[in-house]
SELO-127908 format. One record per residue: residue number from 0; y negated, z negated, x of N, C-alpha, C, O in turn. Coordinates in Angstrom, 2 decimals, decimal comma. Layout:
! residues N
NODE     n      n_c2      n_c3      n_c1     ca_c2     ca_c3     ca_c1      c_c2      c_c3      c_c1      o_c2      o_c3      o_c1
NODE   NUM         Y         Z         X         Y         Z         X         Y         Z         X         Y         Z         X
...
//
This chain:
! residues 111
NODE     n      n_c2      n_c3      n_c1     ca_c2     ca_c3     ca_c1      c_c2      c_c3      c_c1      o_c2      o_c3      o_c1
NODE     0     21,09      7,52     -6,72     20,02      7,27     -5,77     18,69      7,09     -6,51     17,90      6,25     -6,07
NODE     1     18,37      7,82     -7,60     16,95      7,59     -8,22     16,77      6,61     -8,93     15,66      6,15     -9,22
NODE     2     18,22      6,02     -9,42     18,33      4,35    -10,14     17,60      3,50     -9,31     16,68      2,80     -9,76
NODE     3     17,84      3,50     -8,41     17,89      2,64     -7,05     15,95      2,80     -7,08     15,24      1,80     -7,24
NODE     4     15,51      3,90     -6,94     14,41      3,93     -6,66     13,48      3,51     -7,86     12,42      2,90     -7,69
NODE     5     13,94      3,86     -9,03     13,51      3,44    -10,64     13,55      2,38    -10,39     12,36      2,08    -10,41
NODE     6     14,43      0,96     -9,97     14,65     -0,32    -10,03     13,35     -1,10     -9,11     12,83     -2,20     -9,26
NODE     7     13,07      0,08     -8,03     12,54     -0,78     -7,22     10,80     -0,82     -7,45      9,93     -1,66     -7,24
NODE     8     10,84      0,35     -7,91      9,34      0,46     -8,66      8,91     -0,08     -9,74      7,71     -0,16    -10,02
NODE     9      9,94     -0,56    -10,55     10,14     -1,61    -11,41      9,74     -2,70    -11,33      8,75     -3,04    -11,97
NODE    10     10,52     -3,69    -10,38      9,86     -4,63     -9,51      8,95     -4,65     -8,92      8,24     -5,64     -9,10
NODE    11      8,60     -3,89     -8,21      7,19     -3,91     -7,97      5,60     -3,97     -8,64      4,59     -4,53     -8,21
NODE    12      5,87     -2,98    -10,13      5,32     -3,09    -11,22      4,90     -4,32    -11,66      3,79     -4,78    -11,39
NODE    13      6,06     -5,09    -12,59      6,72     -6,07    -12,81      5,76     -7,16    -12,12      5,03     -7,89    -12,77
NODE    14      5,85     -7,17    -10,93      5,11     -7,94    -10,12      3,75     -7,95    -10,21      3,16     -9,04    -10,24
NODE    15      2,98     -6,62    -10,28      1,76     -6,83    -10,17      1,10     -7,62    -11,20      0,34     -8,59    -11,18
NODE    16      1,89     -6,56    -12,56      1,59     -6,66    -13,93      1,35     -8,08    -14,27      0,36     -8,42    -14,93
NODE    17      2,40     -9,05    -13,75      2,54    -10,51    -13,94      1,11    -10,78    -13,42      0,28    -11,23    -14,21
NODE    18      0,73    -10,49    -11,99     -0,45    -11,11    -11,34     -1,82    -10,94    -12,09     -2,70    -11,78    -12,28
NODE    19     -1,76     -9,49    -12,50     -3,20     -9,32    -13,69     -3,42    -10,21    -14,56     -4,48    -10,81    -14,72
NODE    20     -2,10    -10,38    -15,37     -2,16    -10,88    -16,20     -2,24    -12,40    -16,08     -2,94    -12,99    -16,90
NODE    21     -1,83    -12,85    -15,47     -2,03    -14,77    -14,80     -3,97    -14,27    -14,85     -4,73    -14,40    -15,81
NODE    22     -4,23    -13,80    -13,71     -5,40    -14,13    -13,78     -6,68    -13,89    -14,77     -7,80    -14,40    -14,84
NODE    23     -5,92    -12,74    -15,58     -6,88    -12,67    -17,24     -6,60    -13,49    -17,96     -7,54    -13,73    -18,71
NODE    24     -5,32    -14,40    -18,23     -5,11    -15,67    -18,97     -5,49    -16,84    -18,58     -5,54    -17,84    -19,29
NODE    25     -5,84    -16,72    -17,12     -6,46    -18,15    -16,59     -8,15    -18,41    -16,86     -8,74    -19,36    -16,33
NODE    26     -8,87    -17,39    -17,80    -10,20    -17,49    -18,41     -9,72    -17,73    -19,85    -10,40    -18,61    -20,38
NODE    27     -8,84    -17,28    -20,59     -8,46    -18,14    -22,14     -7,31    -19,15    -21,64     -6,20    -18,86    -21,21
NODE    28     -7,96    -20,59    -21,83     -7,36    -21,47    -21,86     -6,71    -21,46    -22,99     -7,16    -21,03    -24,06
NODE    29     -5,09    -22,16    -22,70     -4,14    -22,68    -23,90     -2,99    -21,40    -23,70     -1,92    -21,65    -24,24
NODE    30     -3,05    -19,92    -22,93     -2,53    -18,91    -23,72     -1,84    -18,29    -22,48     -2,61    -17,76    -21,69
NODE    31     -0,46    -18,25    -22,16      0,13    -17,69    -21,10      1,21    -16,29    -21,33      2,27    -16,21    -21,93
NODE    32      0,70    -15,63    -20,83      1,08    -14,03    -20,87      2,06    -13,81    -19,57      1,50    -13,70    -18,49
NODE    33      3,62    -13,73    -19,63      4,25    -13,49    -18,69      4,96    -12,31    -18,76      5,46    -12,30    -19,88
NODE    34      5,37    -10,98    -17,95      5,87     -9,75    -17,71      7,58    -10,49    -17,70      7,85    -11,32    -16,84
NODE    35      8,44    -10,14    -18,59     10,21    -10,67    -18,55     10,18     -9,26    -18,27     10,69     -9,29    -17,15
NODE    36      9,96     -8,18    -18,46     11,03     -6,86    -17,98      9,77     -5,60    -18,21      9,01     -5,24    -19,11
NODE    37     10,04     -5,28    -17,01      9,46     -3,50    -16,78     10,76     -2,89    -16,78     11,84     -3,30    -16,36
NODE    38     10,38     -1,69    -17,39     11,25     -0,61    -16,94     10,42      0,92    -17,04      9,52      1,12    -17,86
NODE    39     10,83      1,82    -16,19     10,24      3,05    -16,05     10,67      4,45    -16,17     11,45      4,52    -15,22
NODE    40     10,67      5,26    -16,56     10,94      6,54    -16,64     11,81      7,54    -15,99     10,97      8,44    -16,00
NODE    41     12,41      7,87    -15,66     13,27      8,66    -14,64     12,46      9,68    -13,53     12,87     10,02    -12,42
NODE    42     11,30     10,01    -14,12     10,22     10,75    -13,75      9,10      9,94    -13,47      8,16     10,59    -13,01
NODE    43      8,90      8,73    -13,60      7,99      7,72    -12,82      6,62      7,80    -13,63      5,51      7,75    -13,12
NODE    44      6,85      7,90    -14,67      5,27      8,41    -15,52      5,21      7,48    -16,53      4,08      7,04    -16,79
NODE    45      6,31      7,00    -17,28      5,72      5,85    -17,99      6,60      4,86    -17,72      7,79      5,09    -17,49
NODE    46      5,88      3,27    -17,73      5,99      2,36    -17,16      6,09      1,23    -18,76      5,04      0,72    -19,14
NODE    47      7,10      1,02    -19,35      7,50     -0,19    -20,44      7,27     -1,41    -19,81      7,80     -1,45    -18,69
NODE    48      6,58     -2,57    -20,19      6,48     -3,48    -20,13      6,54     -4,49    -21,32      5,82     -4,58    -22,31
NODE    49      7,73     -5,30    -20,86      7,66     -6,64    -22,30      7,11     -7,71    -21,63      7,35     -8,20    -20,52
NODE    50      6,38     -7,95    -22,46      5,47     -9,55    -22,07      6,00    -10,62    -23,02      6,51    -10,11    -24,02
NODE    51      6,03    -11,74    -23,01      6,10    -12,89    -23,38      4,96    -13,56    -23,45      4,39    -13,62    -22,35
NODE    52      4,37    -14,12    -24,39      2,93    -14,78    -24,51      3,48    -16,20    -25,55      4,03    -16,29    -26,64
NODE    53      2,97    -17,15    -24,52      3,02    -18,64    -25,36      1,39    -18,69    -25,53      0,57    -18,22    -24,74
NODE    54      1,11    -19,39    -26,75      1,95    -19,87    -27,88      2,00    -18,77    -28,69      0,95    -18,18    -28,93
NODE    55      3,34    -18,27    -29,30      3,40    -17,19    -30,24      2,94    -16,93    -31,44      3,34    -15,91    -32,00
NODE    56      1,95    -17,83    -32,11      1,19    -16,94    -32,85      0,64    -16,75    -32,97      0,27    -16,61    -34,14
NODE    57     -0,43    -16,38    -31,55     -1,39    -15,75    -31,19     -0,94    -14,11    -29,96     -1,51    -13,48    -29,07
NODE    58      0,13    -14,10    -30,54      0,88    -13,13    -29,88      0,58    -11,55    -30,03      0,42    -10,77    -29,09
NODE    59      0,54    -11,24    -31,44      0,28    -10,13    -31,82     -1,11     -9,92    -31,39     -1,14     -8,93    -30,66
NODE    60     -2,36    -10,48    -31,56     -3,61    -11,03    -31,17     -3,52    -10,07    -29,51     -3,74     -8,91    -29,17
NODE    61     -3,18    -11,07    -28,96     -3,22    -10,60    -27,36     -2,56     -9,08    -26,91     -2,92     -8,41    -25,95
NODE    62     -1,55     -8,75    -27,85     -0,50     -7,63    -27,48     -1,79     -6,41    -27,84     -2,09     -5,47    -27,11
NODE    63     -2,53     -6,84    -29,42     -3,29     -5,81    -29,30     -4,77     -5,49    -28,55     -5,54     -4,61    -28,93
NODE    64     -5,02     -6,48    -27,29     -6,02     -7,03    -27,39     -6,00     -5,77    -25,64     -6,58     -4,85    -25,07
NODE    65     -4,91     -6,67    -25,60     -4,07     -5,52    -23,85     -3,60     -3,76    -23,94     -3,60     -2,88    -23,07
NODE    66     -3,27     -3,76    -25,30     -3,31     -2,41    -25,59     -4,30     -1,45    -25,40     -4,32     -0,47    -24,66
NODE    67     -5,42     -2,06    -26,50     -6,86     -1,52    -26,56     -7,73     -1,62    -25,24     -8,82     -1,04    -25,15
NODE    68     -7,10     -2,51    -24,06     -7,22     -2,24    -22,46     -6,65     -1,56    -21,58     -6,97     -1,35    -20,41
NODE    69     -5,78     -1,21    -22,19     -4,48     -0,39    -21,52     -5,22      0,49    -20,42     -4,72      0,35    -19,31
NODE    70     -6,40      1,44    -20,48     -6,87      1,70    -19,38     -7,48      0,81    -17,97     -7,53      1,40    -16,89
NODE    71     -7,79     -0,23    -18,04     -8,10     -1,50    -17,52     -7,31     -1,47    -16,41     -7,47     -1,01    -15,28
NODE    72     -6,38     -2,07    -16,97     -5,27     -2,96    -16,83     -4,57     -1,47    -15,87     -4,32     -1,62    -14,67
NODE    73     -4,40     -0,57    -16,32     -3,90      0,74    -15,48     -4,96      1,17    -13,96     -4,54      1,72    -12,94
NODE    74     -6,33      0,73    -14,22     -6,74      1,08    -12,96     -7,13      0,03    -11,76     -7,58      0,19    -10,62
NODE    75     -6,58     -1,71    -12,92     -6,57     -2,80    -11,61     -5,24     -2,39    -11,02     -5,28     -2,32     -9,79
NODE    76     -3,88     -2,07    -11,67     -2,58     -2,02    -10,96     -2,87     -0,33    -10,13     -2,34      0,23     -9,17
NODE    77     -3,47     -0,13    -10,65     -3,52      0,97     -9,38     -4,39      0,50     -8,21     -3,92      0,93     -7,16
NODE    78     -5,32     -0,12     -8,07     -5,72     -0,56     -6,98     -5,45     -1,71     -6,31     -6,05     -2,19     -5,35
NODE    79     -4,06     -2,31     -7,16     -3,30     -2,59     -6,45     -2,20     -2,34     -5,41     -2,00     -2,80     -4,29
NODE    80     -1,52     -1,40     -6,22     -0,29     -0,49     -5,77     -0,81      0,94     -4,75     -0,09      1,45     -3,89
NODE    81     -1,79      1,27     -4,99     -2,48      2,09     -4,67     -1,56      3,34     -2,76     -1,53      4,52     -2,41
NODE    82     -1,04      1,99     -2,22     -0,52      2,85     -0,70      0,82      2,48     -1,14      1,43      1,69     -0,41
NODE    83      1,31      2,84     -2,05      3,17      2,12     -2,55      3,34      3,58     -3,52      4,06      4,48     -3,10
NODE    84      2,65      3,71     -4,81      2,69      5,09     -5,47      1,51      5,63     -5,31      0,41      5,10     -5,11
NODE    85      1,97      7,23     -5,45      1,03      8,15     -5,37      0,56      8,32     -6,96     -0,66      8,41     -7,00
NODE    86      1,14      8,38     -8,20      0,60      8,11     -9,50      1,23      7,10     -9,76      2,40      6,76     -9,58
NODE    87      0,12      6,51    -10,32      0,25      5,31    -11,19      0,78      5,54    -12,45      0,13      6,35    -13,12
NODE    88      2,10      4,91    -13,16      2,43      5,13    -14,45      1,51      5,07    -15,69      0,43      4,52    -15,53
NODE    89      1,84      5,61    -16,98      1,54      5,43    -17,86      1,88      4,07    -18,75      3,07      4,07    -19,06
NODE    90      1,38      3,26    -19,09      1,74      1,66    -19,41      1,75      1,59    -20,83      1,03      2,32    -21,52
NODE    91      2,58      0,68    -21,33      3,09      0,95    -22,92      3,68     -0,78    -22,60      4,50     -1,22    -21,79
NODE    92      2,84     -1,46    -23,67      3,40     -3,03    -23,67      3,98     -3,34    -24,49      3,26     -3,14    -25,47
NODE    93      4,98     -3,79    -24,83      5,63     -4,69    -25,86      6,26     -6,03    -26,15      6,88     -6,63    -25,28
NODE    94      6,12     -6,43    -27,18      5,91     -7,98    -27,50      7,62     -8,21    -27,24      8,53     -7,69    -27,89
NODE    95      7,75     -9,14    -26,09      9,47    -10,03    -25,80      9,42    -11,30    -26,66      8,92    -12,35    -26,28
NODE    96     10,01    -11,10    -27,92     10,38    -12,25    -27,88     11,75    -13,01    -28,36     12,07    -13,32    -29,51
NODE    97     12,23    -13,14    -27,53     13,42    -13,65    -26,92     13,85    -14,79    -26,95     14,97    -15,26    -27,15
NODE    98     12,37    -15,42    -26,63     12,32    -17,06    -26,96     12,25    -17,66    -27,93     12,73    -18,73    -28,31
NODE    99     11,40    -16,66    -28,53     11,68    -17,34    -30,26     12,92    -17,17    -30,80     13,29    -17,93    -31,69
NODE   100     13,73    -16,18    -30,34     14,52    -16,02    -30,82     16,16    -16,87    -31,01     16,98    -16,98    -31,91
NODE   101     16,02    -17,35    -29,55     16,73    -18,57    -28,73     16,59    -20,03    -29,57     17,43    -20,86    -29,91
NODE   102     14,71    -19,92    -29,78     14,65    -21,57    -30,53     14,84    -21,61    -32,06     14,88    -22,57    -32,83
NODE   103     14,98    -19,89    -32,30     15,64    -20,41    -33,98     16,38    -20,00    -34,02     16,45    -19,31    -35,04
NODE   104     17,77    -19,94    -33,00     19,25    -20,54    -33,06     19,18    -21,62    -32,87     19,52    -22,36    -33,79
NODE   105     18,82    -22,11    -31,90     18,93    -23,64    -31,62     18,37    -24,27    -32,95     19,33    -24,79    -33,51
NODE   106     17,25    -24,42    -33,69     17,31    -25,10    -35,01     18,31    -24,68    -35,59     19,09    -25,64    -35,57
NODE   107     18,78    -23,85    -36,09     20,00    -23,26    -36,93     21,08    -24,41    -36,40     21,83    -25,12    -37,08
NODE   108     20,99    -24,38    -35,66     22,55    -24,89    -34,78     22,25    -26,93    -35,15     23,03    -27,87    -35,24
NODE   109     21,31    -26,84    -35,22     20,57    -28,46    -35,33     21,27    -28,92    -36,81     21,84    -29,95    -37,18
NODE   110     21,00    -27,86    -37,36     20,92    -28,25    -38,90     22,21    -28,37    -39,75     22,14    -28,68    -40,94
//
């Protein structure tokens, strides 16, 4: 039963997290920051997030840029979420990349 509830707070997260972030990337042109996977705590206190940021090598750049905001970014999603949780998680971001990882098989596979 608490999977169930972990999953759904997840998504919900997940969701917001994406929306912050669209609209802090829509003032740096060229640079798109997307949420691929939240996951959360069993105890609802910290909140993992992997982001995906094109173009990747300005990746590390942005990962530390959201870190060193990490309070920010924790009290727009709380006034988002605000009548959904009673605490807002603790947020911890990390760099997805998945895609790069995908396009250098695919060269591999080219060659």
């Amino acid at each position: 039963m608490q999977e169930k509830r972990q999953n759904r707070i997840a998504r919900l997260l997940q969701k917001e997290l994406s929306l912050i972030f669209q609209s802090q990337t829509r003032m740096m042109h060229g640079v798109i920051a997307s949420v691929t996977r939240c996951r959360i705590s069993p105890d609802l206190s910290i909140c993992t997030a992997y982001l995906s940021i094109f173009p990747s090598d300005r990746a590390e750049e942005i990962i530390k840029n959201i870190t060193a905001n990490e309070k920010t970014v924790r009290y727009e999603l709380g006034t988002r979420v605000r009548n959904q949780l009673r605490i807002i998680p603790e947020l911890r971001f990390f760099l997805d990349d998945s895609l790069d990882y995908i396009e250098h098989i695919d060269e591999l596979l080219k060659k």
